[in-house]
TIRO-2110 file (N, C-alpha, C; in Angstrom, 1 decimal):
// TIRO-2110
166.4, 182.6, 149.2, N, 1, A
167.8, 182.6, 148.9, CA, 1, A
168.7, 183.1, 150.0, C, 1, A
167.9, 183.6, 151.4, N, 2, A
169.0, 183.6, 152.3, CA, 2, A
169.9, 182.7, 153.1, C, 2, A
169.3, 181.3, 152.5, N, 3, A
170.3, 180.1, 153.0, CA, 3, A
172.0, 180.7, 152.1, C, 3, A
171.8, 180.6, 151.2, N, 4, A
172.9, 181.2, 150.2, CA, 4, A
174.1, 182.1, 150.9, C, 4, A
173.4, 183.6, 151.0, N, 5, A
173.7, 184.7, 151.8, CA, 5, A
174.2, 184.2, 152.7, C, 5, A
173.7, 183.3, 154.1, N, 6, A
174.6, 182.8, 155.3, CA, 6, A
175.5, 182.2, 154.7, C, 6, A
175.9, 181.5, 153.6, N, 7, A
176.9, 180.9, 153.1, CA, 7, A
178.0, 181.4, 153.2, C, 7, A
177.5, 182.4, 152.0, N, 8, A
178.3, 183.4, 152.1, CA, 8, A
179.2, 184.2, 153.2, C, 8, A
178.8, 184.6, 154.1, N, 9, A
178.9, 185.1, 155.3, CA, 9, A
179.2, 184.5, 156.1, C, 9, A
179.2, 182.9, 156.3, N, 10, A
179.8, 182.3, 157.2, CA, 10, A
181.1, 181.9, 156.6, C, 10, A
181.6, 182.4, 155.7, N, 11, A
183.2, 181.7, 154.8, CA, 11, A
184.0, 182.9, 155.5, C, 11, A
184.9, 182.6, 156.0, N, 12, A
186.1, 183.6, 156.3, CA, 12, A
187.0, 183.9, 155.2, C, 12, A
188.0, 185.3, 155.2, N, 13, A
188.4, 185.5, 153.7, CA, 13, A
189.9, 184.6, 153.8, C, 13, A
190.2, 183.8, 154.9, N, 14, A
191.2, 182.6, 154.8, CA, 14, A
190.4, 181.7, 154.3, C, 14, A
189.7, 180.6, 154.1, N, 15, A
189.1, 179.8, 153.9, CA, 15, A
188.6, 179.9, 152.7, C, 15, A
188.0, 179.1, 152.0, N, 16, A
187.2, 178.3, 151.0, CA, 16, A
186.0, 177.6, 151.8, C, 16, A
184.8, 178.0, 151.0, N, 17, A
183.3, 177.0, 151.5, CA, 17, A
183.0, 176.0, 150.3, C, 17, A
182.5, 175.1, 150.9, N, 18, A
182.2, 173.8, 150.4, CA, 18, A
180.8, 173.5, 149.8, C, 18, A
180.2, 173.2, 149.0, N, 19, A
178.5, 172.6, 148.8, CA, 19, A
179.0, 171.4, 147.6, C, 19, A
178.1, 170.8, 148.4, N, 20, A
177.9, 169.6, 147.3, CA, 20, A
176.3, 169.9, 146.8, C, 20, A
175.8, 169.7, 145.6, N, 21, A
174.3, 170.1, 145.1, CA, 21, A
173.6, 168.9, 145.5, C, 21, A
172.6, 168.6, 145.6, N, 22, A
171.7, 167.9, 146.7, CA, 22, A
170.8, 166.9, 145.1, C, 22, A
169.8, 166.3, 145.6, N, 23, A
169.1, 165.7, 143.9, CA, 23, A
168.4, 166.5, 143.5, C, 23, A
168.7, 167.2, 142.1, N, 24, A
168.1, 168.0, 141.4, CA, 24, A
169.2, 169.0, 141.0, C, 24, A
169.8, 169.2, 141.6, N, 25, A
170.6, 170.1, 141.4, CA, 25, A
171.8, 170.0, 140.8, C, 25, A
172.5, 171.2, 139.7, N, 26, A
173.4, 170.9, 139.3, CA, 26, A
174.7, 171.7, 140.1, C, 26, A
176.5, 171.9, 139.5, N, 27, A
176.9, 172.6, 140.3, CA, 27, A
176.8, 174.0, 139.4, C, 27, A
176.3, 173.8, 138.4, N, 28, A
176.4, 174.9, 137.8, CA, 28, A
175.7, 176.2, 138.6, C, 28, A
174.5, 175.5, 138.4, N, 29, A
173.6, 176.1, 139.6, CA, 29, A
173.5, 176.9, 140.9, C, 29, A
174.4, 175.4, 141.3, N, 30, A
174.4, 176.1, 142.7, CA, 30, A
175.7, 176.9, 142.7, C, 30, A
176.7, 177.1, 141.9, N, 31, A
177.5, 178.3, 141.9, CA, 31, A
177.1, 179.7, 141.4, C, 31, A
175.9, 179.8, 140.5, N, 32, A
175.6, 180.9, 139.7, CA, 32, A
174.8, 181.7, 141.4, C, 32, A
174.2, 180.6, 142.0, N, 33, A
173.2, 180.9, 143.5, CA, 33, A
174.3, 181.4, 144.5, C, 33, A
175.7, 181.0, 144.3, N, 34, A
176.3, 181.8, 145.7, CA, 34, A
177.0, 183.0, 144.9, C, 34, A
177.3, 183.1, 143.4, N, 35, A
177.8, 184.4, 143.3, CA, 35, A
176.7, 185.4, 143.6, C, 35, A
175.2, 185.3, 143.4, N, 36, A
174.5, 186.2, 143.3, CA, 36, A
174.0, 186.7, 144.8, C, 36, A
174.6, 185.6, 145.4, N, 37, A
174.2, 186.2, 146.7, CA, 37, A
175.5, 186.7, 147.3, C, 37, A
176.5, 186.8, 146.8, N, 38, A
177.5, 187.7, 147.5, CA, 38, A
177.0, 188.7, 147.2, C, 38, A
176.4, 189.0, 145.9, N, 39, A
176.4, 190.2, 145.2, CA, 39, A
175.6, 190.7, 145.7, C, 39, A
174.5, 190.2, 146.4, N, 40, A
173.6, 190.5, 147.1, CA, 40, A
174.1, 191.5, 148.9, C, 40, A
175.0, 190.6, 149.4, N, 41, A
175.7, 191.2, 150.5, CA, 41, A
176.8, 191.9, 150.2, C, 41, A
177.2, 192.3, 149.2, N, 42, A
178.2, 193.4, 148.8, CA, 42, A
179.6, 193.1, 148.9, C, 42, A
179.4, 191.6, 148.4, N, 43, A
180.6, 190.9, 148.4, CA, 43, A
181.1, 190.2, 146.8, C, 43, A
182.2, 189.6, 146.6, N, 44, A
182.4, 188.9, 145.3, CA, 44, A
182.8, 187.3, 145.4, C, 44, A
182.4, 186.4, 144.6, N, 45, A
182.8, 185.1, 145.1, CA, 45, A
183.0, 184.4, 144.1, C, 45, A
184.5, 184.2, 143.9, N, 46, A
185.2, 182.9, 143.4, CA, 46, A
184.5, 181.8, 143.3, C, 46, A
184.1, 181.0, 142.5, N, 47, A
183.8, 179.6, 142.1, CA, 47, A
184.2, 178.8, 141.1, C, 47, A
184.5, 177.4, 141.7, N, 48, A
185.1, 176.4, 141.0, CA, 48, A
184.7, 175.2, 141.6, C, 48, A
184.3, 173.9, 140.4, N, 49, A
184.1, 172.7, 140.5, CA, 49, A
184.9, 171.7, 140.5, C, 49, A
185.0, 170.7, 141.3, N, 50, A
186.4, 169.9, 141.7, CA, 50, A
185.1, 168.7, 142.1, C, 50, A
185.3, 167.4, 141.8, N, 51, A
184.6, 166.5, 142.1, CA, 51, A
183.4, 166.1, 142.7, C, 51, A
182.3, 167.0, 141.4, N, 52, A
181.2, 167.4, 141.6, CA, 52, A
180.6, 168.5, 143.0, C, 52, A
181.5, 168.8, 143.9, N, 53, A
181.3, 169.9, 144.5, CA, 53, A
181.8, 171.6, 144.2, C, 53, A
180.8, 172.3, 144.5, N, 54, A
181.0, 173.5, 144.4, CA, 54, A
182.1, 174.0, 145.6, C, 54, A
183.0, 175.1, 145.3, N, 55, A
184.4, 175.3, 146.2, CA, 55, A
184.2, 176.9, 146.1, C, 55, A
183.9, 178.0, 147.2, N, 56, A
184.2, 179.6, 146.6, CA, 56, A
184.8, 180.0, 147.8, C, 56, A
185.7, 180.8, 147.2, N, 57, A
185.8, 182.1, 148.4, CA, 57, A
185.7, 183.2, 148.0, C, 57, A
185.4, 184.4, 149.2, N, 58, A
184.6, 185.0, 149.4, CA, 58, A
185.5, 186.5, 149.3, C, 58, A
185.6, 187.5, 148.7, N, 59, A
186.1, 188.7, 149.0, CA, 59, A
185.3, 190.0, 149.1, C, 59, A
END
């Protein structure tokens, strides 16, 4: 799950990060994977789905 974490961490608190879920994956998924890795780095992260990609920012 540290792919996640650099996600995280590479989003500036101007900005919004992008993922689109890859085959297998849903966005549900891969949104529940970057909140828990903010939470993991001591951070909180916004998420929302907009044509089929996942959208968060980071505080």
């Amino acid at each position: 799950m540290r792919q996640y974490e650099d996600y995280v961490n590479s989003v500036k608190s101007d900005e919004a990060g992008k993922l689109t879920p890859e085959e297998g994956e849903t966005t549900r998924g891969l949104a529940l994977r970057i909140s828990r890795a903010a939470k993991r780095v001591g951070k909180s992260a916004d998420t929302w789905v907009r044509d089929g990609s996942v959208y968060f920012v980071v505080s």
